[in-house]
C-alpha positions, 0 to 999 in steps of 0.5 A, a space after each residue: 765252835 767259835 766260827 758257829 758263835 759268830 753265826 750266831 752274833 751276825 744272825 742276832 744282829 740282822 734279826 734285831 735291826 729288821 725286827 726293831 727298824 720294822 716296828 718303827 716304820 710302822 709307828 712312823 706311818 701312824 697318824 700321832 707321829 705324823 702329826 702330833 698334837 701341839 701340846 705333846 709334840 715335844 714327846 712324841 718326838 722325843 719316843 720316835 728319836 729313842 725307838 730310832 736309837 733303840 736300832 743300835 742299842 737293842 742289838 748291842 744288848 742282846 750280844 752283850 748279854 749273849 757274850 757273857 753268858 757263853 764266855 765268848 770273849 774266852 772261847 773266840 777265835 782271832 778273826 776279824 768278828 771276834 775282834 771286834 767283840 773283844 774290842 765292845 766288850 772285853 775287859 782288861 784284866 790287867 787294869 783290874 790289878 792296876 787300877 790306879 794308873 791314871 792318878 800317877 801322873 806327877 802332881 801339879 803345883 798349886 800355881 800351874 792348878 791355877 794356869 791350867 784352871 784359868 785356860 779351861 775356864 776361859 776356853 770353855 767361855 769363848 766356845 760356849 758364850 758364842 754357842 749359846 748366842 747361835 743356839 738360839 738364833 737357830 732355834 727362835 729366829 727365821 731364816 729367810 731363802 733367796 726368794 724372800 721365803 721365810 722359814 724356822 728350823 725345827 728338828 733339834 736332832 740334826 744339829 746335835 747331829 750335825 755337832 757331834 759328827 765334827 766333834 768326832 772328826 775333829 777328836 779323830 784327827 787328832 788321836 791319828 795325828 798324836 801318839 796316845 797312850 794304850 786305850 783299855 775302856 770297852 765301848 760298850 762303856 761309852 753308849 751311856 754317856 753318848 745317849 745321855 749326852 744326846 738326850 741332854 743336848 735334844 732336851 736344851 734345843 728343843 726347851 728353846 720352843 716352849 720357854 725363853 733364854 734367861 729361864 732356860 739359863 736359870 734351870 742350867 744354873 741349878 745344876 750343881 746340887 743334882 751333879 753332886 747327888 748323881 756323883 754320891 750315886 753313881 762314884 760314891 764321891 764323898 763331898 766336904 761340907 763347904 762344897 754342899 755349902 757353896 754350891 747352895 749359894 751359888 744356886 741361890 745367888 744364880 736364882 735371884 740374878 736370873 729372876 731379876 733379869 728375867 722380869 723385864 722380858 715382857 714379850 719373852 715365850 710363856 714356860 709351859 709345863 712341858 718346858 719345865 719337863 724338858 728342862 728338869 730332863 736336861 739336867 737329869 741327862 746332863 749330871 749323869 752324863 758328867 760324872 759317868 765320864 768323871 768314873 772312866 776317867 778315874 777307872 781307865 787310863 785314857 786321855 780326854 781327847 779319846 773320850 771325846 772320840 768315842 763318845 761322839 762316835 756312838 753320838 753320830 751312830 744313834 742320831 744318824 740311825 734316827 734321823 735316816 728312819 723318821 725322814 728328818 735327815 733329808 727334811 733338814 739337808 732340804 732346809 740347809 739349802 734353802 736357806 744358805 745363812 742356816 748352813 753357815 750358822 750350824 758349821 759355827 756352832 759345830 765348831 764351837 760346841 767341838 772346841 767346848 767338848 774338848 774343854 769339857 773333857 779336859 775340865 773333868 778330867 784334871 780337876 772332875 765333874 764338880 769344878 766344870 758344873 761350876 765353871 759352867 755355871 759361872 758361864 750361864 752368869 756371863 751370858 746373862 749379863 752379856 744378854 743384859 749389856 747388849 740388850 739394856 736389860 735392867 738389873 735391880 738390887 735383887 739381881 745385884 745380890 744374886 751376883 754378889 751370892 756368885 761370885 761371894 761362893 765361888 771365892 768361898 769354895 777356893 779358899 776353903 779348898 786350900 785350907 782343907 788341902 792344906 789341913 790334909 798336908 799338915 796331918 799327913 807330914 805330922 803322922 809321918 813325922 810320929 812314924 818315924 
């Protein structure tokens, strides 16, 4: 019976693949994939990068609901096939009843809080400063061949390719090289906040081409008030009325900084409507994204470094597929070696964006998606005023009271978080005390 089931697995998935990969040649041989209007290029690309995705992920879901409504995972064999479903889509029973394995580790102290605060905040500057600086030269700026031939790079999914396969390599060396404790999620977990992730990182490349960097920053800096929605939504977290407080007036104080240091860019690119859309997509995909990995985080027992592997393994799997069906894979290879410099450029900015994934993972994990969204935030501040020492942009009172509003919010959210936790200390030794 088992050995029958796994026919059947094997036929879903070569029936799928054939069927889905044959739609999409035959959408790619159309004449609006092949050249879109100006206009909707952006979503055009966006349907033929899904539909490529939807390769891996539609399969998956038929054996997904297939395994579930015959209780597979009950009936399989242990060969190799049912192992491999087991490990998608198994469940662990034993962390249904142990649920709360990954908050007993020993409390930390209010001041190793504030060492362990200080290595993220400034690990995740130094990586993410410097991709955002090669981000947008590899989006905006031309490149130029041996000959003289100038060129722009234009397929914003190779380098979230190119980014997410040397996360994952790097993420894999070091789960081989460390011993690291038991891992219970199922894969399958991991596809939404892998697609999520993609699409957040298309959306942030590919906004480059329709509006400018200081605009795109702003959009970043409003973040915090949808991750706490979409944490309300997705983990029922429950906030304290000082963090819907100072998260307001840092989005406010981050509104009138940007405006202020935007308005002296006359030759900056127009914002058209499908930037705005692209940019309210980032940030939708991006506060999903973080809070779907601060619940497997609160939910399994797992280090940051095994979510990092995993999430950038589907990564890889998805952008690879999509890549390979529309030509782009050997469109962007033809490019590399072209211009030389690009090459150089995109190991940089993998690098980067690797050693910021690991800040990333290991920010949500220790302190949750909150606290990163505004360590992040405070970044897209710094590279700003970076932007605006080294390129003498002007900053008035306006954006001096921007600055003021950040800083002011983020000193205001410490304290009342110590007086809360503090508060929550006092009641508990107090009804201890009544107790006994």
């Amino acid at each position: 019976m088992a050995r029958n089931n796994e026919i059947f697995i094997c036929f879903i998935i070569i029936f799928t693949i054939v069927l889905v990969a044959s739609v999409n040649v035959w959408l790619l041989n159309t004449e609006i994939v092949k050249n879109p209007p100006e206009n909707v290029a952006w979503f055009v690309h966006a349907v033929r990068n899904i539909l490529g995705y939807g390769t891996v992920f539609l399969p998956g879901y038929v054996i997904f609901k297939y395994v579930t409504k015959t209780n597979y995972l009950n009936k399989s064999g242990r060969g190799p096939i049912g192992g491999v479903i087991r490990t998608c889509f198994g469940e662990d029973e034993l962390l249904l009843v142990n649920s709360n394995l990954h908050n007993t580790r020993a409390p930390r102290t209010a001041f190793q809080d504030g060492v362990l605060l200080l290595f993220y905040f400034f690990g995740l500057q130094v990586s993410y400063l410097s991709w955002g600086v090669l981000q947008e030269k590899v989006m905006t700026q031309k490149y130029e061949s041996g000959s003289g031939e100038p060129g722009y790079f234009k397929d914003s999914q190779f380098l979230v390719f190119v980014n997410r396969i040397l996360a994952f390599i790097m993420s894999a060396i070091v789960l081989f090289c460390t011993r690291q404790p038991r891992h219970r999620c199922p894969l399958y977990k991991y596809v939404f906040c892998s697609f999520s992730n993609i699409m957040s990182s298309w959306c942030q490349y590919e906004a480059l081409k329709y509006v400018s960097f200081p605009h795109q920053v702003l959009a970043k800096a409003s973040k915090t008030i949808p991750v706490m929605i979409m944490g309300k939504v997705i983990s029922k977290t429950k906030y304290e009325f000082y963090e819907y407080l100072t998260a307001v007036i840092l989005s406010v104080g981050m509104l009138l900084f940007m405006l202020d240091t935007g308005n002296d860019r006359s030759t900056s690119t127009v914002t058209t409507f499908s930037g705005v859309i692209l940019l309210c997509s980032y940030i939708a995909f991006d506060s999903f994204t973080s809070n779907w990995q601060g619940k497997l985080f609160n939910t399994y027992e797992m280090k940051p470094v095994q979510m990092m592997c995993f999430v950038n393994f589907f990564s890889c799997i998805f952008t690879l597929v999509s890549l390979i069906q529309h030509g782009g894979l050997l469109e962007s290879l033809q490019f590399m070696f072209t211009y030389p410099q690009f090459i150089f450029d995109i190991i940089v900015l993998s690098v980067c964006s690797a050693s910021g994934q690991m800040f990333i993972f290991s920010t949500i994990d220790s302190f949750g998606p909150l606290v990163f969204v505004i360590i992040s935030t405070i970044r897209q501040c710094l590279s700003v005023l970076l932007s605006c020492i080294i390129y003498h942009h002007q900053v008035d009172v306006m954006g001096s009271i921007g600055l003021f509003l950040v800083f002011f919010s983020i000193l205001l959210r410490i304290y009342c978080g110590y007086r809360v936790k503090t508060i929550k200390l006092q009641n508990s030794n107090a009804l201890k005390t009544q107790q006994s």
